[in-house]
VOPAVEX-238766 format. One record per residue: x, y, z of N, C-alpha, C in turn; residue number from 1; residue in three letters. Coordinates in nm, 4 decimals. Layout:
<sites>
<site n_xx="X" n_yy="Y" n_zz="Z" ca_xx="X" ca_yy="Y" ca_zz="Z" c_xx="X" c_yy="Y" c_zz="Z" i="NUM" aa="ala"/>
...
</sites>
This chain:
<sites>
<site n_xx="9.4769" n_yy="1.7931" n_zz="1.6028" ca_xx="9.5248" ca_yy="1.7030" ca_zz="1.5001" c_xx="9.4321" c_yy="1.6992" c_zz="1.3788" i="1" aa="unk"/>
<site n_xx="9.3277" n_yy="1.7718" n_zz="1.3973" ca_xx="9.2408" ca_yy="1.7434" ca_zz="1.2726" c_xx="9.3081" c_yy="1.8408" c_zz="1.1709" i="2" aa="unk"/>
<site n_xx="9.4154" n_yy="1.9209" n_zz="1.1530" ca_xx="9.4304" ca_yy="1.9774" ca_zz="0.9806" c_xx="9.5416" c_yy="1.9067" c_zz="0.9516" i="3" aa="unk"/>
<site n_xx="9.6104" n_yy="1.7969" n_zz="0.9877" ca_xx="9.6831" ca_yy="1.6832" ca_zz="0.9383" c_xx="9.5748" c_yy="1.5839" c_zz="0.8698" i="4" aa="unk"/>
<site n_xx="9.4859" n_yy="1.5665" n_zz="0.9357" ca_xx="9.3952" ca_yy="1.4586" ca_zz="0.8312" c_xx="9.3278" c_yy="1.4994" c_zz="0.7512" i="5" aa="unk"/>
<site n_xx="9.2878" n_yy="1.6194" n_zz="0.7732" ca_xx="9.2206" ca_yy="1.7291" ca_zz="0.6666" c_xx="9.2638" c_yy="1.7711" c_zz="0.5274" i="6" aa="unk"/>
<site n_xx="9.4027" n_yy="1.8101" n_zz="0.5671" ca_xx="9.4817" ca_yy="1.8206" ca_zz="0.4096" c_xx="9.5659" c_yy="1.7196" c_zz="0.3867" i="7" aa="unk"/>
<site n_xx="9.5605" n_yy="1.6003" n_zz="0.4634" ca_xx="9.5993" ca_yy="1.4382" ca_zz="0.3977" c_xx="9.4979" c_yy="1.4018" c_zz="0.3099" i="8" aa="unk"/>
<site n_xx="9.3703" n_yy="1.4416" n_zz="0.3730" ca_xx="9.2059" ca_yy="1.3659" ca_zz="0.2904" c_xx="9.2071" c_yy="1.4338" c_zz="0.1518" i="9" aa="unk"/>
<site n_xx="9.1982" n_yy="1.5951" n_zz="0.1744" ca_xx="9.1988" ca_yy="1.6581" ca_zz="0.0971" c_xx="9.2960" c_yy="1.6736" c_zz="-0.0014" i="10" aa="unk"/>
<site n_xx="9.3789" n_yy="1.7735" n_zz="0.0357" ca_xx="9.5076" ca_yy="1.7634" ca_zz="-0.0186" c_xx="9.5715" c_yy="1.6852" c_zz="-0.1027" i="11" aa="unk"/>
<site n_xx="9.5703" n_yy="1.5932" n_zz="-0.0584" ca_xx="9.6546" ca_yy="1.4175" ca_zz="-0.0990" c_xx="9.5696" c_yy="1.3385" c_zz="-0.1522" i="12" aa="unk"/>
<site n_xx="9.4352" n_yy="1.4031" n_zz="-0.0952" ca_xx="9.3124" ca_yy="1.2522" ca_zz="-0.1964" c_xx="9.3500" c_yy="1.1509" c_zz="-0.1383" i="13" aa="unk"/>
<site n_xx="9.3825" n_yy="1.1095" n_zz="-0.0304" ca_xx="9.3386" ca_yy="0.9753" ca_zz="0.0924" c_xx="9.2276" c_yy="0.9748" c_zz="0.1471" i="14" aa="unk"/>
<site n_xx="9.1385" n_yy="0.9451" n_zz="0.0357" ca_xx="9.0060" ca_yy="0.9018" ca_zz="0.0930" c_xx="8.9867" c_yy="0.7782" c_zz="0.1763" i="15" aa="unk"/>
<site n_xx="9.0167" n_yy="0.6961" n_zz="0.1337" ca_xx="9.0174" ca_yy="0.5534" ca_zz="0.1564" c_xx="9.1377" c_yy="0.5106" c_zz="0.1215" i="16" aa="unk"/>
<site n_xx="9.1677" n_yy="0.3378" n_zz="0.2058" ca_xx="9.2765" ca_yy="0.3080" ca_zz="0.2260" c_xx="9.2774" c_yy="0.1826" c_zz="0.1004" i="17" aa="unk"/>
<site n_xx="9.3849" n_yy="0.1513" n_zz="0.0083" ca_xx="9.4489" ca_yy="0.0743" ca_zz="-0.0631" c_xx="9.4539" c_yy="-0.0603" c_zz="-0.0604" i="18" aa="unk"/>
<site n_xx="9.4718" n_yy="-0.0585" n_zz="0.0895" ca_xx="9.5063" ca_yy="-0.2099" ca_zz="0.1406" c_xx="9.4596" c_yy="-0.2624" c_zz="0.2483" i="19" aa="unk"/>
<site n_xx="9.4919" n_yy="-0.3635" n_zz="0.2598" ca_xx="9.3698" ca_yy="-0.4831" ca_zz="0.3458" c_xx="9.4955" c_yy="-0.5236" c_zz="0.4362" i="20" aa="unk"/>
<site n_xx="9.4322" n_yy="-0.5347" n_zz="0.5498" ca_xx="9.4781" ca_yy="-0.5919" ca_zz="0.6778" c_xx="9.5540" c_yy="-0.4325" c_zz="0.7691" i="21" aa="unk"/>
<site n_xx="9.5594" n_yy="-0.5197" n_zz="0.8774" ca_xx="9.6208" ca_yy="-0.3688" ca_zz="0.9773" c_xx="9.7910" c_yy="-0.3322" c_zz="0.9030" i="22" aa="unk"/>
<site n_xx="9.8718" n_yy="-0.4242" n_zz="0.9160" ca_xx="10.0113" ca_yy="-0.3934" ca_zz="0.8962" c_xx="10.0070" c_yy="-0.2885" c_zz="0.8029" i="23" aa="unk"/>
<site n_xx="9.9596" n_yy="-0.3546" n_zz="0.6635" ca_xx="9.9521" ca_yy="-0.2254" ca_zz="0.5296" c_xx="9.9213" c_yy="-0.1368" c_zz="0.5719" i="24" aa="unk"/>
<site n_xx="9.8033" n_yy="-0.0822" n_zz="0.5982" ca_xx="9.7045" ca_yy="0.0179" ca_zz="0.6105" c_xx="9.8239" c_yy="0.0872" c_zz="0.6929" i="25" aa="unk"/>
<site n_xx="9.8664" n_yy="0.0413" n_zz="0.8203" ca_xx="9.9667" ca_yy="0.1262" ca_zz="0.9248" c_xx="10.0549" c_yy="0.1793" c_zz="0.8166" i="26" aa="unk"/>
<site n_xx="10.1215" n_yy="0.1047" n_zz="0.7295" ca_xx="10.2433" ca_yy="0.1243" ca_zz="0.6463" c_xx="10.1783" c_yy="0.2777" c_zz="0.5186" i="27" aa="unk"/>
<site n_xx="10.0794" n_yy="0.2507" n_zz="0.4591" ca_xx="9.9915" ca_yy="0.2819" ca_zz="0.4144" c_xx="9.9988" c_yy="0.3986" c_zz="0.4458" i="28" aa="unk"/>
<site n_xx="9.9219" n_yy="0.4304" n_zz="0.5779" ca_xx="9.9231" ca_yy="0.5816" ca_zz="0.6337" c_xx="10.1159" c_yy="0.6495" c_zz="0.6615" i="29" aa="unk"/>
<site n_xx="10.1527" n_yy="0.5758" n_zz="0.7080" ca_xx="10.2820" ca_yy="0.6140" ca_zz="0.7123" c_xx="10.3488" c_yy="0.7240" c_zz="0.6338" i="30" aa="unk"/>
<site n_xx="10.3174" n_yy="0.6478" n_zz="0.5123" ca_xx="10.4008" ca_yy="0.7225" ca_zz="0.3641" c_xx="10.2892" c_yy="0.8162" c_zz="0.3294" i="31" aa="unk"/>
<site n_xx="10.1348" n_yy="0.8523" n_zz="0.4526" ca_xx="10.0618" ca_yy="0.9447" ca_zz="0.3684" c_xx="10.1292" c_yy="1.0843" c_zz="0.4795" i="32" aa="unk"/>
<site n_xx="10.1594" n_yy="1.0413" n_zz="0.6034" ca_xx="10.1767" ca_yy="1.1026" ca_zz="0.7121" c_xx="10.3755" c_yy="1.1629" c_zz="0.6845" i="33" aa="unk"/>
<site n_xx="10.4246" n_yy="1.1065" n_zz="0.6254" ca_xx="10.5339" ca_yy="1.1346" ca_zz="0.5526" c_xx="10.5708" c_yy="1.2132" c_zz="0.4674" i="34" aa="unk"/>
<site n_xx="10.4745" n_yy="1.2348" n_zz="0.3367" ca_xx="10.4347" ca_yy="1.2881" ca_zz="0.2763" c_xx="10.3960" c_yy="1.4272" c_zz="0.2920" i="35" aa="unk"/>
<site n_xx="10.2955" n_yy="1.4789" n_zz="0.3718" ca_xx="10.2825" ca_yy="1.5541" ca_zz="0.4587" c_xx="10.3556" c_yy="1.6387" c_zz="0.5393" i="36" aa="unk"/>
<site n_xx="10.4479" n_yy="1.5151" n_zz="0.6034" ca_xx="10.5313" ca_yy="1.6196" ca_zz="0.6461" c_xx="10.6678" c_yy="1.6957" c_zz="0.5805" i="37" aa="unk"/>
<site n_xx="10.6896" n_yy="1.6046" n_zz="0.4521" ca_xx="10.7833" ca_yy="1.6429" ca_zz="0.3963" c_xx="10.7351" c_yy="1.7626" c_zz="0.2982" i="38" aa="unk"/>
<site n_xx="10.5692" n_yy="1.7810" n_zz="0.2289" ca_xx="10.5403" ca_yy="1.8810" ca_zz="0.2028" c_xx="10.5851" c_yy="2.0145" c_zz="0.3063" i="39" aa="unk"/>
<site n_xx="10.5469" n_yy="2.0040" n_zz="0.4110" ca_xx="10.5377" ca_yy="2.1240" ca_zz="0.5075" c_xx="10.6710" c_yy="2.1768" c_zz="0.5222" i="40" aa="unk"/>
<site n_xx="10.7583" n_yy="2.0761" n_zz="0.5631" ca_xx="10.9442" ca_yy="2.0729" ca_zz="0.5352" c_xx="10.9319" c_yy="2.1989" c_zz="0.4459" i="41" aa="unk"/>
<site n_xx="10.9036" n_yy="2.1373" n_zz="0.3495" ca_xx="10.9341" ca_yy="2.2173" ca_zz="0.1724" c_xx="10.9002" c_yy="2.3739" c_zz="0.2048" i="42" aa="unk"/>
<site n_xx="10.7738" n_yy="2.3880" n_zz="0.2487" ca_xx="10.6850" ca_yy="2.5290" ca_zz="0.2343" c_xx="10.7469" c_yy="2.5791" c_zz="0.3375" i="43" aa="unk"/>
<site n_xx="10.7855" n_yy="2.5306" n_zz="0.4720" ca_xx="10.8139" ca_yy="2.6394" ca_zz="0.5691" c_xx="11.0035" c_yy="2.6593" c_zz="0.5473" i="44" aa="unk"/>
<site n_xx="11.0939" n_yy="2.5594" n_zz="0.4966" ca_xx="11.2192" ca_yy="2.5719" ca_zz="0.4961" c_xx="11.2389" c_yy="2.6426" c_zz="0.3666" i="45" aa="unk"/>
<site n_xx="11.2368" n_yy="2.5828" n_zz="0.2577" ca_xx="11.2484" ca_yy="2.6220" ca_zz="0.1367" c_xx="11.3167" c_yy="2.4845" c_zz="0.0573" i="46" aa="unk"/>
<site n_xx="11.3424" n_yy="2.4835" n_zz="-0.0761" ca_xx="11.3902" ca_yy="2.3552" ca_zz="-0.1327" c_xx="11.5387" c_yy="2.3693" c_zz="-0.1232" i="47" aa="unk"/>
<site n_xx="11.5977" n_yy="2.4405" n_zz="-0.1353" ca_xx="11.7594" ca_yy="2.5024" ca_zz="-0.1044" c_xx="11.7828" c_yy="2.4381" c_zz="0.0726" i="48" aa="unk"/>
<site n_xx="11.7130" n_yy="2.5253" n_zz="0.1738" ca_xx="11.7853" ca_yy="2.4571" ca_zz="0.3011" c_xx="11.7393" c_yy="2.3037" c_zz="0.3337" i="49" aa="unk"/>
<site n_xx="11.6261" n_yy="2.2584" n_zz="0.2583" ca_xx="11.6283" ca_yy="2.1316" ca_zz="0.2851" c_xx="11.7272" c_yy="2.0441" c_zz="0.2121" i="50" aa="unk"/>
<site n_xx="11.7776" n_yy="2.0577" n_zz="0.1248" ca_xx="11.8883" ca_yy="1.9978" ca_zz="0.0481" c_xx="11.9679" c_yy="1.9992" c_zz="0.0788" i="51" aa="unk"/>
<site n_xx="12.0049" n_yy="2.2161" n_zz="0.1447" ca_xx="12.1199" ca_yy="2.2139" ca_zz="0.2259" c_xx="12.1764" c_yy="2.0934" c_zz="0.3749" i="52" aa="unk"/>
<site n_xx="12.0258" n_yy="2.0831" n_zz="0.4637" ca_xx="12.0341" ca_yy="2.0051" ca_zz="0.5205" c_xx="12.0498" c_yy="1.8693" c_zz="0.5259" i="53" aa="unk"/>
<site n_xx="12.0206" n_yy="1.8485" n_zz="0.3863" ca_xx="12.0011" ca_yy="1.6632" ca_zz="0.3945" c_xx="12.1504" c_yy="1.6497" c_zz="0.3233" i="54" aa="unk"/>
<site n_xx="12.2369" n_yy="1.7199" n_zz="0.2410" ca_xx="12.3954" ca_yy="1.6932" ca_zz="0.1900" c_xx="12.4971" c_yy="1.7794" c_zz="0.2842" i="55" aa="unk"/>
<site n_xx="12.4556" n_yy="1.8668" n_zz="0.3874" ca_xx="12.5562" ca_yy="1.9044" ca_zz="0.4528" c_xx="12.6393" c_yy="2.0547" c_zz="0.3541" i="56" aa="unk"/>
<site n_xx="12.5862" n_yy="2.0338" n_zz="0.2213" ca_xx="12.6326" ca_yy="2.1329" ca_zz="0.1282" c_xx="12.5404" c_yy="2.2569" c_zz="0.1241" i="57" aa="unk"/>
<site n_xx="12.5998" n_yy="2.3335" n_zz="0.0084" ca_xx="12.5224" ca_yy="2.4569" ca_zz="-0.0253" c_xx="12.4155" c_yy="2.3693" c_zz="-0.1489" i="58" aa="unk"/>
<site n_xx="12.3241" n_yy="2.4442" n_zz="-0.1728" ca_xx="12.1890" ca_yy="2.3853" ca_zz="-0.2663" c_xx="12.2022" c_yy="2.3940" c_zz="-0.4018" i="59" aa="unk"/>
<site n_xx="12.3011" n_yy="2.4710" n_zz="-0.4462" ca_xx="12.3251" ca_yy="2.4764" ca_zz="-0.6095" c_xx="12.4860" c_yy="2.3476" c_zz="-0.5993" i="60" aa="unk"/>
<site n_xx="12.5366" n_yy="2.3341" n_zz="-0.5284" ca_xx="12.6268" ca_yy="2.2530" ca_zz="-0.5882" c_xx="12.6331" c_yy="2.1148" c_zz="-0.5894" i="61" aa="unk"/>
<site n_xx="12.5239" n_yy="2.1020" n_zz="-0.4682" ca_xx="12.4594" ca_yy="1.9403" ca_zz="-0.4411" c_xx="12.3694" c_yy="1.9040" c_zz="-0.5795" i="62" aa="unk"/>
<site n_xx="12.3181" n_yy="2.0552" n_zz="-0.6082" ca_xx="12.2098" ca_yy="2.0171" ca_zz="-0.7568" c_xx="12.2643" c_yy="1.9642" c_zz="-0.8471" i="63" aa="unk"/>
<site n_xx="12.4292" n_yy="2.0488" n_zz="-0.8472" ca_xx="12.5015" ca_yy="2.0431" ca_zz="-0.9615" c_xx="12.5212" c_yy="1.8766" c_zz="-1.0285" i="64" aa="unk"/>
<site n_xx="12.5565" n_yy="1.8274" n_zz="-0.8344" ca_xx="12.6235" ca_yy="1.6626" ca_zz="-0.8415" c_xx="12.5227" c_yy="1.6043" c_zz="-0.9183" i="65" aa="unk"/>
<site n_xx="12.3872" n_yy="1.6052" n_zz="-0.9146" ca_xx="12.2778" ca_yy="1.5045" ca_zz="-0.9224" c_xx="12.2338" c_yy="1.5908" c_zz="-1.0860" i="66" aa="unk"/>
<site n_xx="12.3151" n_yy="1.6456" n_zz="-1.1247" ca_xx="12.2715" ca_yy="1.7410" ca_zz="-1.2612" c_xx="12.1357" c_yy="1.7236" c_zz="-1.2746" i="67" aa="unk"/>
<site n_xx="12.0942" n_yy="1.8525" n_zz="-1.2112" ca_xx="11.9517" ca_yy="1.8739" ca_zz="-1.2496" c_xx="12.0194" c_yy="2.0574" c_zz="-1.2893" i="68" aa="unk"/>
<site n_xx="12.0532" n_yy="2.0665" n_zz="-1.3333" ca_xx="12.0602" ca_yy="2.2168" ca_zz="-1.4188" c_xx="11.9698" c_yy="2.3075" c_zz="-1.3809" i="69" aa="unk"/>
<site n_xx="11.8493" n_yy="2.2571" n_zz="-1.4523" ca_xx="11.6916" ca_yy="2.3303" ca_zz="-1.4983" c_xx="11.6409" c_yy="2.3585" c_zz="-1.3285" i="70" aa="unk"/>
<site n_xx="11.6678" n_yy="2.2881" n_zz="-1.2205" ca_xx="11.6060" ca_yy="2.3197" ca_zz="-1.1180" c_xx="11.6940" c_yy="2.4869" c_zz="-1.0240" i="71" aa="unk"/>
<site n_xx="11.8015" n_yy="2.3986" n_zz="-1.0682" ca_xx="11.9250" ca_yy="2.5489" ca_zz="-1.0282" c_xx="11.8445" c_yy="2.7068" c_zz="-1.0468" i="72" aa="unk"/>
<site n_xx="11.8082" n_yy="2.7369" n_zz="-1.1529" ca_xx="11.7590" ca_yy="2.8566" ca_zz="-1.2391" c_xx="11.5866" c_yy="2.8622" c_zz="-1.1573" i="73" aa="unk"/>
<site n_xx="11.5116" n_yy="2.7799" n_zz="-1.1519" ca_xx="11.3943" ca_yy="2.7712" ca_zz="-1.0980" c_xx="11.3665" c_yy="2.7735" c_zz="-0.9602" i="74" aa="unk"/>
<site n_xx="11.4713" n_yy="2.7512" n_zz="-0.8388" ca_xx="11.4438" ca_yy="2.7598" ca_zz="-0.7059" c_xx="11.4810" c_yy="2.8730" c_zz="-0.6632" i="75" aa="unk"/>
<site n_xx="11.5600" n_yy="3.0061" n_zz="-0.7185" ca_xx="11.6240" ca_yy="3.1218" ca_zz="-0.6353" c_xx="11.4215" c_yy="3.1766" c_zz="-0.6496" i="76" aa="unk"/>
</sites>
């Protein structure tokens, strides 16, 4: 488990924690541990099948809905 905290520390610049008391801090790490994994998502799937996966669609026409144009041309 140490290159999850390694390129959270690093990576992400979570040196230290934001907030005070246990609940935050849990919540806190959460969205750093989230983060993380949704980077890795990205690098090992690609930005196309994760989109594909999260609309059930193909990746240029889900783009289309949310008009981002400029990303269409930039992810092949």
């Amino acid at each position: 488990v140490e290159h999850p905290f390694g390129t959270i520390k690093r990576g992400l610049g979570m040196t230290y924690f934001l907030t005070k008391g246990m609940q935050s801090v849990k919540a806190e790490i959460s969205f750093a541990f989230l983060a993380y994994n949704i980077k890795r998502a990205i690098n090992i799937l690609g930005v196309k099948e994760i989109i594909r996966r999260l609309t059930g669609k193909t990746a240029s026409s889900s783009l289309q809905f949310y008009r981002f144009p400029m990303l269409i041309e930039n992810i092949s």
